[in-house]
PABA-322143 format. One record per atom (N, C-alpha, C, O): residue in three letters; atom name; x, y, z. Coordinates in steps of 0.2 Angstrom, whole numbers, plus 5000, padded with zeros to 4 digits. Each point is the difference from the previous one (the first is absolute). Example, Ala and Ser with C-alpha at 12.3 -4.5 7.8 and 13.67 -1.06 7.14 Angstrom:
BEGIN
zavo	lodren	X	Y	Z
Ala	N	5066	4972	5039
Ala	CA	4996	5006	5000
Ala	C	5004	5006	5000
Ala	O	5005	4999	5003
Ser	N	4993	5006	4993
Ser	CA	5004	5006	5001
Ser	C	4996	5005	5003
Ser	O	5003	5006	5001
This chain:
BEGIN
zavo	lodren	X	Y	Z
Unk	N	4939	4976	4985
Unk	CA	5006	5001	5005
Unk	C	5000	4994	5005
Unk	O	4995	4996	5000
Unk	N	5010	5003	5002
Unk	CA	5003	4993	5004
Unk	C	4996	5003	5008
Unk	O	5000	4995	5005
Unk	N	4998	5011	4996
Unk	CA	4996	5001	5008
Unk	C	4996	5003	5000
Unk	O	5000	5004	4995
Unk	N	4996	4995	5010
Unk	CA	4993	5003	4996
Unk	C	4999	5003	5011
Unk	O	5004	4999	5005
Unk	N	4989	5006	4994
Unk	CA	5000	5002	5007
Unk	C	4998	4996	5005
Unk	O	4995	4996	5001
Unk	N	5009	5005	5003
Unk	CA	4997	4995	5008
Unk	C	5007	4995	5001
Unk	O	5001	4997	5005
Unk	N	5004	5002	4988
Unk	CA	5005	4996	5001
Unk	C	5006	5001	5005
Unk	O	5001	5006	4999
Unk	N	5003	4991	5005
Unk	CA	5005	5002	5003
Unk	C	5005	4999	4995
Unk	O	4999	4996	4996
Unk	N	5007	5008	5005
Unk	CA	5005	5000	4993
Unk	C	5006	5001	5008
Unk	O	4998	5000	5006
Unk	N	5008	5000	4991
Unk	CA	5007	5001	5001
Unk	C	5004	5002	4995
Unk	O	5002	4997	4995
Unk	N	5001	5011	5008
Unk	CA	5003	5003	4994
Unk	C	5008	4998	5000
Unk	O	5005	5000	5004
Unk	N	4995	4999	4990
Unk	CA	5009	4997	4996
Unk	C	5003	5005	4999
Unk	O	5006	4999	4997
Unk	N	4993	5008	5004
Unk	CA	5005	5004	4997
Unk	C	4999	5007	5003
Unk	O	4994	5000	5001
Unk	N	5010	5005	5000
Unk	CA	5000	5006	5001
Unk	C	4999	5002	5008
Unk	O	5000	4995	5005
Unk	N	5000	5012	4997
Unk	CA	5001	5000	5008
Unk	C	4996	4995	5003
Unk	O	5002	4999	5006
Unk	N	4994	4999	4994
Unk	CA	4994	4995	5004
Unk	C	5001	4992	4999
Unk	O	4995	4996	5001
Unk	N	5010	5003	4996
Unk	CA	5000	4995	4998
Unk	C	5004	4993	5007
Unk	O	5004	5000	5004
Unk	N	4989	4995	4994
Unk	CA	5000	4997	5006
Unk	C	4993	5000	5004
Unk	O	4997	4996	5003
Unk	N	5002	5010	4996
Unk	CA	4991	5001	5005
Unk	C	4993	4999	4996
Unk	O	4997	5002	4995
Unk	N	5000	4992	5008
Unk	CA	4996	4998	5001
Unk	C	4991	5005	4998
Unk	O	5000	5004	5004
Unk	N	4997	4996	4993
Unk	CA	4993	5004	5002
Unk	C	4994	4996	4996
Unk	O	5001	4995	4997
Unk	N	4994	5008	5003
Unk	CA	4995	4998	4995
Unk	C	4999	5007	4995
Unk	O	5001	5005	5001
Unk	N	4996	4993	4992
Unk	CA	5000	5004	4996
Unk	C	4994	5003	5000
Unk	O	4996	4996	5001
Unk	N	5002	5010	4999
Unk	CA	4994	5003	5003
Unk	C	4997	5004	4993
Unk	O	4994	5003	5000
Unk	N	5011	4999	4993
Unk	CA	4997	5003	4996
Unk	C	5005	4996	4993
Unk	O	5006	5000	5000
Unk	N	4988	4997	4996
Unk	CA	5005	4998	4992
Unk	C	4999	5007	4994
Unk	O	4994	5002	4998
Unk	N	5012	5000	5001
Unk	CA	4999	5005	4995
Unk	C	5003	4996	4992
Unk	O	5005	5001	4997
Unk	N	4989	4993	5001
Unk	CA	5003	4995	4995
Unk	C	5000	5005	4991
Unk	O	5002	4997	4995
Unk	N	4997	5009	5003
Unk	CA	5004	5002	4996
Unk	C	5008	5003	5002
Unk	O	5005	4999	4996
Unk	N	4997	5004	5010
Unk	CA	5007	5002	5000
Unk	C	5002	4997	5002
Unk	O	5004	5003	5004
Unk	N	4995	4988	4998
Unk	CA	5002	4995	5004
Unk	C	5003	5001	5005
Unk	O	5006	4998	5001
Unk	N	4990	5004	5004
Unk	CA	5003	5003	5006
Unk	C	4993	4999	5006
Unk	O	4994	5000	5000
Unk	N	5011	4998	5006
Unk	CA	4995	4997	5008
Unk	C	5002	5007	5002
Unk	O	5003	5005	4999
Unk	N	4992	4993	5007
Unk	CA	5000	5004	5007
Unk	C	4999	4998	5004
Unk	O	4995	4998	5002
Unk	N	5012	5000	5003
Unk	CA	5000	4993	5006
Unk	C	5000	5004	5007
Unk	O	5005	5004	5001
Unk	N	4992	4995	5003
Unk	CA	4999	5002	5009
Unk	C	5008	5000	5002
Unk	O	5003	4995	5000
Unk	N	5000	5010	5001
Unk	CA	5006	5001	5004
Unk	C	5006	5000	4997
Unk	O	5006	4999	5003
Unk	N	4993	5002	4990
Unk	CA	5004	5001	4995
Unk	C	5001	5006	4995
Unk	O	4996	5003	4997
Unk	N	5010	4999	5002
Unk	CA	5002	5007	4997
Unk	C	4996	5004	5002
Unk	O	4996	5002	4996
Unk	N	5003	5001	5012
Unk	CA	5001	5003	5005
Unk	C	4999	5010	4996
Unk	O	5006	5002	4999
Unk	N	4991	5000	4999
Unk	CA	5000	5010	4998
Unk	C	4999	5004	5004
Unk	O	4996	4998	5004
Unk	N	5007	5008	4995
Unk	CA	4999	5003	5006
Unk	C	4998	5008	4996
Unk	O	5004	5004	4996
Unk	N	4988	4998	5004
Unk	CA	4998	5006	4999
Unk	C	4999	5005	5003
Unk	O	4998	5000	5006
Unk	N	5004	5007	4992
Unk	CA	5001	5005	5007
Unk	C	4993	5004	4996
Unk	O	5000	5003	4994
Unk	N	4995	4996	5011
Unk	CA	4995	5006	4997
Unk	C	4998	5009	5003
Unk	O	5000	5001	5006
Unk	N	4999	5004	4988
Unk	CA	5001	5006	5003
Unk	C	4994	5000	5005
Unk	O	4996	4996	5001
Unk	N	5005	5010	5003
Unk	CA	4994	5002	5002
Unk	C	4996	5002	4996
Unk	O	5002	5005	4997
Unk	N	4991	4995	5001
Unk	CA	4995	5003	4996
Unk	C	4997	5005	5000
Unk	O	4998	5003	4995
Unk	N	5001	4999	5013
Unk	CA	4995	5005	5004
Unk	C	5005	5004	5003
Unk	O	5004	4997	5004
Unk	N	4997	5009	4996
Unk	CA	5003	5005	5007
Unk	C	4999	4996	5006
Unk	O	4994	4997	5001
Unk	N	5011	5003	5006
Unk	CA	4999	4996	5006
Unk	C	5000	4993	4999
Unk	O	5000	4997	5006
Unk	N	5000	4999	4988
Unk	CA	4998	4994	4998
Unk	C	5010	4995	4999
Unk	O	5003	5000	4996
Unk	N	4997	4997	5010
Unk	CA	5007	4996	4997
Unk	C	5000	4996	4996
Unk	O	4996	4996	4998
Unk	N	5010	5004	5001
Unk	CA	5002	4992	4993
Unk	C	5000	4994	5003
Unk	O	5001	4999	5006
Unk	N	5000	4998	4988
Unk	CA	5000	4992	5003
Unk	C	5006	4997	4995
Unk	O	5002	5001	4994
Unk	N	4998	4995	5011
Unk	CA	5005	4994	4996
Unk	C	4995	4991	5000
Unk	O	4998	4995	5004
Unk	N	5002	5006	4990
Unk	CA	4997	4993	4998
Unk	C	5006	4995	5000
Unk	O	5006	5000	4999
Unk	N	4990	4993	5002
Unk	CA	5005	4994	4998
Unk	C	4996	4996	4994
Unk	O	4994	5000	5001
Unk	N	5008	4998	4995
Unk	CA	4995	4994	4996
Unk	C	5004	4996	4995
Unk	O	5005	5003	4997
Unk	N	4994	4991	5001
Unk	CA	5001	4996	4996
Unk	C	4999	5003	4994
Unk	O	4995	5003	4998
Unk	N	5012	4995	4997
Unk	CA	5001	5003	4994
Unk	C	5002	4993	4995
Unk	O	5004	4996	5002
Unk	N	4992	5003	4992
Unk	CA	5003	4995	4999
Unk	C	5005	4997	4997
Unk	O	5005	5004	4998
Unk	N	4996	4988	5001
Unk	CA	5005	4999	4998
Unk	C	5000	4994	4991
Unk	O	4995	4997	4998
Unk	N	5010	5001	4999
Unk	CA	5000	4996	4995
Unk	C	4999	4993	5002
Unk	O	5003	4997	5004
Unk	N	4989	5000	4992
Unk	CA	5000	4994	5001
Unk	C	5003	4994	4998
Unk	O	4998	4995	5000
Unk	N	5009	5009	4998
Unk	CA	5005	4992	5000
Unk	C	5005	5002	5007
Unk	O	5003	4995	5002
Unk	N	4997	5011	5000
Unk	CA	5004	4999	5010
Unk	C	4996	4997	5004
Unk	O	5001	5001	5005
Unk	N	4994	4995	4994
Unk	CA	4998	4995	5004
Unk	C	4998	4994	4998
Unk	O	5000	4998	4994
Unk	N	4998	4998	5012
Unk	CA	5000	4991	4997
Unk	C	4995	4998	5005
Unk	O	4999	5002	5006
Unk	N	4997	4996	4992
Unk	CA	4996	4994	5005
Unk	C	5002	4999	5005
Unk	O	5006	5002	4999
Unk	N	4993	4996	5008
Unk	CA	5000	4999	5008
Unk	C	4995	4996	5002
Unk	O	4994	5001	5000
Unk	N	5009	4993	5002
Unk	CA	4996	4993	5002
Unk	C	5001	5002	5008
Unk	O	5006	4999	5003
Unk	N	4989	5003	5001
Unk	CA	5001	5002	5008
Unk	C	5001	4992	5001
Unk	O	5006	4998	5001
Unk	N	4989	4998	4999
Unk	CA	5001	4995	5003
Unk	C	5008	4996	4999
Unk	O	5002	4997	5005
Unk	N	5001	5003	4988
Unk	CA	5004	4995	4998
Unk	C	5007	5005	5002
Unk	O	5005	4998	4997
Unk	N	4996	5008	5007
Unk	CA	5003	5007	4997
Unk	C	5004	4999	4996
Unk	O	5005	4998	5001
Unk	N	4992	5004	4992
Unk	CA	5007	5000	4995
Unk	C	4995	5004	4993
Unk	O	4994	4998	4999
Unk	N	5012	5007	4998
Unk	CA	4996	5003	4994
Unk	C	5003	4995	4995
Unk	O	5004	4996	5000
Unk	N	4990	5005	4997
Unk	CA	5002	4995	4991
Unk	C	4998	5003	4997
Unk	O	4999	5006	5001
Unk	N	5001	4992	4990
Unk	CA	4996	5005	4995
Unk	C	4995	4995	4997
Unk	O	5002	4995	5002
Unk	N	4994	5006	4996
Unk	CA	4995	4997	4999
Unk	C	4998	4998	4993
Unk	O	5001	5004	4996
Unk	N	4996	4990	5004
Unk	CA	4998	4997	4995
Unk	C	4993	4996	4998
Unk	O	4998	4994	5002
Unk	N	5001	5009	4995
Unk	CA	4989	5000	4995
Unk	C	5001	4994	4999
Unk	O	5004	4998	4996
Unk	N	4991	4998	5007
Unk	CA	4998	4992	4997
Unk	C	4993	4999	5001
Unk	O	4997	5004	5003
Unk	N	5000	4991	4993
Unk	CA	4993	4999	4997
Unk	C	4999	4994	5007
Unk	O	5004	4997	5003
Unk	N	4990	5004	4999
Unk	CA	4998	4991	5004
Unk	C	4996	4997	4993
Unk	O	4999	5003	4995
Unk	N	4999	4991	5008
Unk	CA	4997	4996	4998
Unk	C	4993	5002	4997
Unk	O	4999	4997	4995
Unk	N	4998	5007	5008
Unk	CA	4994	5002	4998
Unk	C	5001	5009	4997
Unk	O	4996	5005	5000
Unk	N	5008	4994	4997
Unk	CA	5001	5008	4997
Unk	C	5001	5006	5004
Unk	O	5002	5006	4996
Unk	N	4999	4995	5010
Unk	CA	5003	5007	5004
Unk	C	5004	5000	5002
Unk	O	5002	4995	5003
Unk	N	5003	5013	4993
Unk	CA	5005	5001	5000
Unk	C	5003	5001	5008
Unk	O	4997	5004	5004
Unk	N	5008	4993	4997
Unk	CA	5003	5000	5009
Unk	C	5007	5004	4998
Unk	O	5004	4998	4996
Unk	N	4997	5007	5009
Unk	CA	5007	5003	5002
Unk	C	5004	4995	5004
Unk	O	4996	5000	5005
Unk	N	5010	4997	4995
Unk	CA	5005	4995	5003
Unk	C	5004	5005	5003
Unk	O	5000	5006	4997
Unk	N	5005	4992	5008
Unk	CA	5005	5000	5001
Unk	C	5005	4997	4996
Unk	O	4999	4994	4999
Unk	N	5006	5008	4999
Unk	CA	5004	4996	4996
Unk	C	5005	4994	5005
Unk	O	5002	4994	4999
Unk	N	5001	5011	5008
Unk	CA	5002	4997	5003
Unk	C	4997	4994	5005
Unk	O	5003	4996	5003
Unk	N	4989	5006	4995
Unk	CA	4998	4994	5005
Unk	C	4995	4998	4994
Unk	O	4996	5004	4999
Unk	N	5003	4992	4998
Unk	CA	4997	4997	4994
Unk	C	4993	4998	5004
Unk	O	4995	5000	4997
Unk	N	5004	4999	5009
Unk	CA	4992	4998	5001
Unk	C	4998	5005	5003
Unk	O	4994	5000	4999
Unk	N	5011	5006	5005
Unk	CA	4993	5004	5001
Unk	C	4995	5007	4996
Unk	O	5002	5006	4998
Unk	N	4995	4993	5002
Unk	CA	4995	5004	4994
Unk	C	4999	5005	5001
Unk	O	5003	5001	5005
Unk	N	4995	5004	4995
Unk	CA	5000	5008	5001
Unk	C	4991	5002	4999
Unk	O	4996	4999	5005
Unk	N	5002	5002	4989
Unk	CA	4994	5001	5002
Unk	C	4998	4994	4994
Unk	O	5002	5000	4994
Unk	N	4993	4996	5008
Unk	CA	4997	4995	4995
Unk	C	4994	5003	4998
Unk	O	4996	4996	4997
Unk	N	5003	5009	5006
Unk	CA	4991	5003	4996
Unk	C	5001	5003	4994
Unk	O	4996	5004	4998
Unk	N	5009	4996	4998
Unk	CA	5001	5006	4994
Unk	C	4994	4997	4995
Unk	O	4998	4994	5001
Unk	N	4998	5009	4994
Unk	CA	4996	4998	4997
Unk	C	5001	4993	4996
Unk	O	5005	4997	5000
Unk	N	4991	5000	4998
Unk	CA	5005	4995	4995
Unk	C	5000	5002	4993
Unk	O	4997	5005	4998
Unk	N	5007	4989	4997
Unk	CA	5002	5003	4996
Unk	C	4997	4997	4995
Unk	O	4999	4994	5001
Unk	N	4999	5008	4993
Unk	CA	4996	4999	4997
Unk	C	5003	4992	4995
Unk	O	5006	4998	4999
Unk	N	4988	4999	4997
Unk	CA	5002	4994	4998
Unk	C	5005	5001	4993
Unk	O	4997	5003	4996
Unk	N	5009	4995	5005
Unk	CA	5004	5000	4993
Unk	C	4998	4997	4995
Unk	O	5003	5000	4994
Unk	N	4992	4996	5006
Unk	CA	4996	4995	4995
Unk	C	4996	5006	4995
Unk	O	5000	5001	4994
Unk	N	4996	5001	5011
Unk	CA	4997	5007	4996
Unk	C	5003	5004	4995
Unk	O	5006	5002	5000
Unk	N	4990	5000	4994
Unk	CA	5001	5002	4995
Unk	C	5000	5010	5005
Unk	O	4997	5001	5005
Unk	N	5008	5004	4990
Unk	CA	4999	5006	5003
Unk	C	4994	5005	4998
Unk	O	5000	5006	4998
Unk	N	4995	4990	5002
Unk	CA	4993	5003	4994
Unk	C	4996	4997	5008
Unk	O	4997	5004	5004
Unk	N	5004	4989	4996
Unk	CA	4995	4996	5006
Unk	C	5000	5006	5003
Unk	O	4995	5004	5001
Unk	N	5010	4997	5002
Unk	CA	5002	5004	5006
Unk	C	5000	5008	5000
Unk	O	5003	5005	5004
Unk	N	4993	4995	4991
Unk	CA	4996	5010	4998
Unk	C	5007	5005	4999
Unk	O	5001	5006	5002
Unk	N	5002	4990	4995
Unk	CA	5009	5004	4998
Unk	C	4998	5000	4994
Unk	O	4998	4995	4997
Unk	N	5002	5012	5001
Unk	CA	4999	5002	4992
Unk	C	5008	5005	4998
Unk	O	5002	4999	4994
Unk	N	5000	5005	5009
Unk	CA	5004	5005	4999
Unk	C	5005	4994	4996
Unk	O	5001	4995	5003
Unk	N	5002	5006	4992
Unk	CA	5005	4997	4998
Unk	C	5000	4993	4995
Unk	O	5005	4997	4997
Unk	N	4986	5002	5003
Unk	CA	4998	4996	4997
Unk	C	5000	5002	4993
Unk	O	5000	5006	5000
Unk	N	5000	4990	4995
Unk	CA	4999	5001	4992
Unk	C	4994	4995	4999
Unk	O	4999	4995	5004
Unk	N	4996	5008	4990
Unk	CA	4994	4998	4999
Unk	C	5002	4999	4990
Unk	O	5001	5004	4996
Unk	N	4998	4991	5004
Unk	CA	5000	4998	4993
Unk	C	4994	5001	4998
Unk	O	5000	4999	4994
């Protein structure tokens, strides 16, 4: 997925669109965030106990992570983002709109494409003559 958690995003679509947050939960099988101050729910709970009143909860419900985009606080402007290699093998998240500023540069690195996929303990898929 193009955000990962702790990222600030800006959503492109639907009632909230326009509003700023950070992603606070990735659900990466149903491709979907949960961003601080976005898609706003409103639950009414019963009372449980005799004497005991209800409540009305609020909480973040999520949403599709193609309704949001990256947010550069610093530069303000959302981009979509784009995977590039450094020099030394780790992969860095870009902005596209801003080509030098890097998003997170600690992603693991990536292993050597020189490597045969046996070197690199990849068996699944291999044929043995």
């Amino acid at each position: 997925m193009h955000v990962k958690k702790g990222d600030t995003v800006q959503v492109i679509a639907g009632k909230d669109k326009g509003k700023v947050g950070e992603v606070t939960l990735v659900l990466p099988r149903l491709s979907r965030v949960v961003v601080t101050g976005v898609n706003i729910r409103t639950k009414h709970i019963k009372a449980k106990a005799e004497g005991e009143s209800g409540q009305i909860m609020t909480a973040e419900a999520s949403i599709h992570s193609s309704n949001v985009m990256l947010y550069s606080k610093k530069e303000k402007v959302a981009s979509r983002v784009a995977f590039t290699f450094t020099e030394d093998g780790r992969k860095v998240r870009k902005l596209k709109k801003r080509a030098k500023s890097s998003i997170n540069p600690t992603l693991p690195k990536h292993p050597d494409l020189t490597q045969s996929r046996t070197e690199l303990g990849h068996t699944h898929g291999t044929y043995s003559s």
